[in-house]
C-alpha positions as CSV (number, residue, x, y, z in Angstrom):
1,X,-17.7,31.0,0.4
2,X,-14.4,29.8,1.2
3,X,-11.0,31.3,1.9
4,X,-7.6,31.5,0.5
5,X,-3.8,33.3,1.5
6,X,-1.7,34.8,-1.5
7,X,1.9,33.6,-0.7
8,X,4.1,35.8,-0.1
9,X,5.5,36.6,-3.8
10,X,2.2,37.1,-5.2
11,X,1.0,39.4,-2.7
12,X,4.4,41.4,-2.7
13,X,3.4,41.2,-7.0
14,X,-0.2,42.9,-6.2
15,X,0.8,45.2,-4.1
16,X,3.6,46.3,-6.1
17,X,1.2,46.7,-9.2
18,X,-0.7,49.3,-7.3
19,X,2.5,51.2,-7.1
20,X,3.4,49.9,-3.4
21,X,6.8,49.3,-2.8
22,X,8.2,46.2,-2.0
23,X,11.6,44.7,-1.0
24,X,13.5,43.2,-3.9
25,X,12.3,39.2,-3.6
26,X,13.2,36.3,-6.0
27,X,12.3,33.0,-5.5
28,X,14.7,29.6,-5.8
29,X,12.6,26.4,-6.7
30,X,16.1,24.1,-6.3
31,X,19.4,24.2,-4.9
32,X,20.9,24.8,-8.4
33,X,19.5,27.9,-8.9
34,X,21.5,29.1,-6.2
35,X,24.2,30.0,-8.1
36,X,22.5,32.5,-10.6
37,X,20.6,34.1,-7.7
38,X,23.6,35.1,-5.8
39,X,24.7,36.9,-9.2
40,X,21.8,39.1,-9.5
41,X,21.4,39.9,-5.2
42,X,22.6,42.5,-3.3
43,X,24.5,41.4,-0.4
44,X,23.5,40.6,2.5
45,X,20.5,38.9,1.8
46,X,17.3,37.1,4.0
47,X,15.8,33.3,3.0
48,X,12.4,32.4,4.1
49,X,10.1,29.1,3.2
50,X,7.7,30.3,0.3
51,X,4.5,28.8,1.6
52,X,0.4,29.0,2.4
53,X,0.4,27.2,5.1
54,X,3.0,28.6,6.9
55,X,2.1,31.9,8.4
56,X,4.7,32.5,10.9
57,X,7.9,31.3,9.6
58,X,10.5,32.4,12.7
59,X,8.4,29.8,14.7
60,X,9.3,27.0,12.3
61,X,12.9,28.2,11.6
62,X,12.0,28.6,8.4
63,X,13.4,32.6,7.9
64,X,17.4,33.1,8.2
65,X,18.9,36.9,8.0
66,X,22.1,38.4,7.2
67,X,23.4,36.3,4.5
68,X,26.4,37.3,3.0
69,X,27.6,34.8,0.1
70,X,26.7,32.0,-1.9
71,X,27.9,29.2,0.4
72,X,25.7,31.2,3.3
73,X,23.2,30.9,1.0
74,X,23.8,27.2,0.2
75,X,23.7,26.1,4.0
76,X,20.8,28.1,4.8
77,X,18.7,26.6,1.9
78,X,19.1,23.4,3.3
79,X,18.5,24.8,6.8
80,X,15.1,26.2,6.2
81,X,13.8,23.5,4.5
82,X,15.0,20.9,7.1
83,X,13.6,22.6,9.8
84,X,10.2,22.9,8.0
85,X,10.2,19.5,7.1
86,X,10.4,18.6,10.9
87,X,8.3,21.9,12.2
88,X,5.7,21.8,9.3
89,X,6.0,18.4,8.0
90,X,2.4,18.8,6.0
91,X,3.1,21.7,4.7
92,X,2.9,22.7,1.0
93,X,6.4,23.9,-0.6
94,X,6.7,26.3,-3.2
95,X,10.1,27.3,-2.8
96,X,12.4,29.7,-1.0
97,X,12.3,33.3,-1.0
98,X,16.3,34.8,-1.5
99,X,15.1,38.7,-0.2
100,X,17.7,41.7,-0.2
101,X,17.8,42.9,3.3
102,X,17.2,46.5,3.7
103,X,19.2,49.0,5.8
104,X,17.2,49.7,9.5
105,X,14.6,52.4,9.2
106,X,11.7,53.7,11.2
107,X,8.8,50.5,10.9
108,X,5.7,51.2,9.9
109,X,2.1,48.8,9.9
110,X,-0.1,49.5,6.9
111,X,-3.3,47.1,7.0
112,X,-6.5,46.3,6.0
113,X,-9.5,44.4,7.4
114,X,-13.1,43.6,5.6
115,X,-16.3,44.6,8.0
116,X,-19.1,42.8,7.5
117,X,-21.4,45.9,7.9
118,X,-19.1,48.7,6.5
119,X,-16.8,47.6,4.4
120,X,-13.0,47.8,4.1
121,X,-11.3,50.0,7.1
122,X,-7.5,50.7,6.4
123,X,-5.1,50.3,9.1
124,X,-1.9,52.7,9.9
125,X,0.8,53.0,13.0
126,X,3.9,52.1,14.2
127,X,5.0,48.6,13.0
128,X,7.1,45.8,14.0
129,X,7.6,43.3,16.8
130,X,5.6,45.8,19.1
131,X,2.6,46.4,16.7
132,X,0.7,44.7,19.4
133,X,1.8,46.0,22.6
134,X,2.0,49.7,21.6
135,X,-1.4,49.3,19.2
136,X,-0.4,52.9,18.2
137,X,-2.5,52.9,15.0
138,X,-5.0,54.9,13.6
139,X,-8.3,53.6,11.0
140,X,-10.4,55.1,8.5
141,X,-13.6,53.6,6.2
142,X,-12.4,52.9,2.1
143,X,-12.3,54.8,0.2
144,X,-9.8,57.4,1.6
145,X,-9.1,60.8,0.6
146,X,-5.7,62.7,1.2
147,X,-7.3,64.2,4.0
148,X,-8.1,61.0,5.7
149,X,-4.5,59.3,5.3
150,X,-3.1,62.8,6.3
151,X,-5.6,62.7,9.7
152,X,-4.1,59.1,10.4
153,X,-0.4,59.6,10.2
154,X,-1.2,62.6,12.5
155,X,-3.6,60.7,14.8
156,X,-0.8,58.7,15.9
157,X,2.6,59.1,17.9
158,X,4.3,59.2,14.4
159,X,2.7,62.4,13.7
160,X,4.9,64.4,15.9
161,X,8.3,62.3,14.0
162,X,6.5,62.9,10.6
163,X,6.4,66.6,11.3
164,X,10.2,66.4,12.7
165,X,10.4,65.6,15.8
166,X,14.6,65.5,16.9
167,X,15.2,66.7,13.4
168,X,13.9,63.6,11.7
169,X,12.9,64.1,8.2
170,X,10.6,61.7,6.9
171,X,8.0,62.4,3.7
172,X,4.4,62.3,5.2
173,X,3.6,61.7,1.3
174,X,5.3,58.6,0.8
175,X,2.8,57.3,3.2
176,X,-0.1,59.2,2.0
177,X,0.8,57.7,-1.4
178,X,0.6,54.0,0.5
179,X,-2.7,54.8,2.2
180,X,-4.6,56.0,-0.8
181,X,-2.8,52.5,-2.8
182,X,-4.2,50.2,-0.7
183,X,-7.7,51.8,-0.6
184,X,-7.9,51.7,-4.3
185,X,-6.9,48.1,-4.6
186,X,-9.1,46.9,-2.0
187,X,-12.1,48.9,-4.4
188,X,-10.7,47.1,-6.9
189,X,-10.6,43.6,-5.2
190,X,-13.8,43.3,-3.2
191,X,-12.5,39.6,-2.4
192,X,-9.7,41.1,0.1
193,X,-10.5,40.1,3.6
194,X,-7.6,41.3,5.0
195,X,-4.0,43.1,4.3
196,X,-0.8,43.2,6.6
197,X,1.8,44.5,5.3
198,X,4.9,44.7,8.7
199,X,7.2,46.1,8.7
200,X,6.8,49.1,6.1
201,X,10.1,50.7,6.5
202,X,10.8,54.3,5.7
203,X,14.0,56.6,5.3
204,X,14.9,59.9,5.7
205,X,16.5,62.5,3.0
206,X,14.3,60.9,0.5
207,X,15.5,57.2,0.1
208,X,12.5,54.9,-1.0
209,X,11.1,53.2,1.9
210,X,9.4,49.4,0.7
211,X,7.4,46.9,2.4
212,X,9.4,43.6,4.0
213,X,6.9,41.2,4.3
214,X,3.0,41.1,3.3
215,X,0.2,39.2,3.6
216,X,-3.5,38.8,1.9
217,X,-6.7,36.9,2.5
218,X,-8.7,36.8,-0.4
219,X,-12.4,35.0,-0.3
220,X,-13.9,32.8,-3.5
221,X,-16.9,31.9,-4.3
């Protein structure tokens, strides 16, 4: 058995499929298509290297935020893919991601990991650049039932801000609805190993929230 990662488009496309959303995210295969991107974006925008082998794209300067026009664009195209070139000079190319930033909203970790002896066990807390220090996160065995998403959003600190904590109004379904997603995708796809999807951010007074960035281990035979 071997091992494989779904880029970044194509696991944004699966998990989207099983109705989880995603940030809006095209991707530019030349400089020249530039120009028709920047037509169909909403402004400002993020660029990151498209890429398997490159996991952790702020560490090779490969992800610039808060572009605001086409000759922003432009200059940061060239940027990334400069700085990957000397960073991750082995690295496979398939593009670069133009992504529609989203508005700041509370950051949320959804996740999945494949045990050898039981099976998929799905992953929920707070998200972020602290997913690791706080390690505020709650688990549960696939397949989950609206019970068991409802127990880990409550198991956690963001319980208490689900239920409105300071008068914050967030939908505890809308992440119910994620929870019980992924567990039906990962019983449909045996072959997932793993799922992180961080941030996941959510709104109040019922604007969508959508996943920023994703990834997925898949195994083959």
């Amino acid at each position: 058995m071997s091992t494989f990662v779904l880029d970044e488009m194509e696991a944004g496309n699966l998990l989207s499929s099983y109705g989880i959303p995603m940030a809006k995210t095209v991707i530019c295969n030349s400089f020249n298509e530039l120009d028709v991107i920047a037509r169909d974006v909403t402004f400002p925008v993020v660029m990151k290297i498209l890429s398997p082998d490159i996991l952790h794209k702020t560490d090779a300067g490969a992800v610039i935020l808060g572009i605001s026009s086409l000759d922003g664009m432009s200059k940061a195209y060239q940027t990334i893919l400069m700085n990957v070139a000397t960073n991750c000079p082995e690295a496979r190319i398939k593009g670069v991601i133009v992504q529609e930033m989203q508005s700041k909203g509370l950051e949320l970790i959804f996740g999945v990991n494949r045990d050898a002896q039981f099976g998929h066990v799905l992953l929920f807390g707070i998200g972020g650049i602290y997913v690791e220090i706080l390690n505020a996160v709650s688990m549960r065995l696939a397949p989950l039932t609206r019970l068991d998403a409802l127990e880990m959003i409550r198991e956690t600190p963001l319980g208490k801000v689900f239920q409105g904590a300071r008068g914050a109004r967030y939908s505890e379904e809308e992440v119910i609805q994620v929870l019980l997603n992924l567990s039906k995708l990962v019983q449909e796809h045996p072959e997932i190993i793993e799922i992180d999807i961080n941030p996941f951010l959510v709104y109040e007074h019922g604007k969508t929230g959508c996943g920023v960035d994703a990834l997925i281990l898949c195994e083959k035979d």
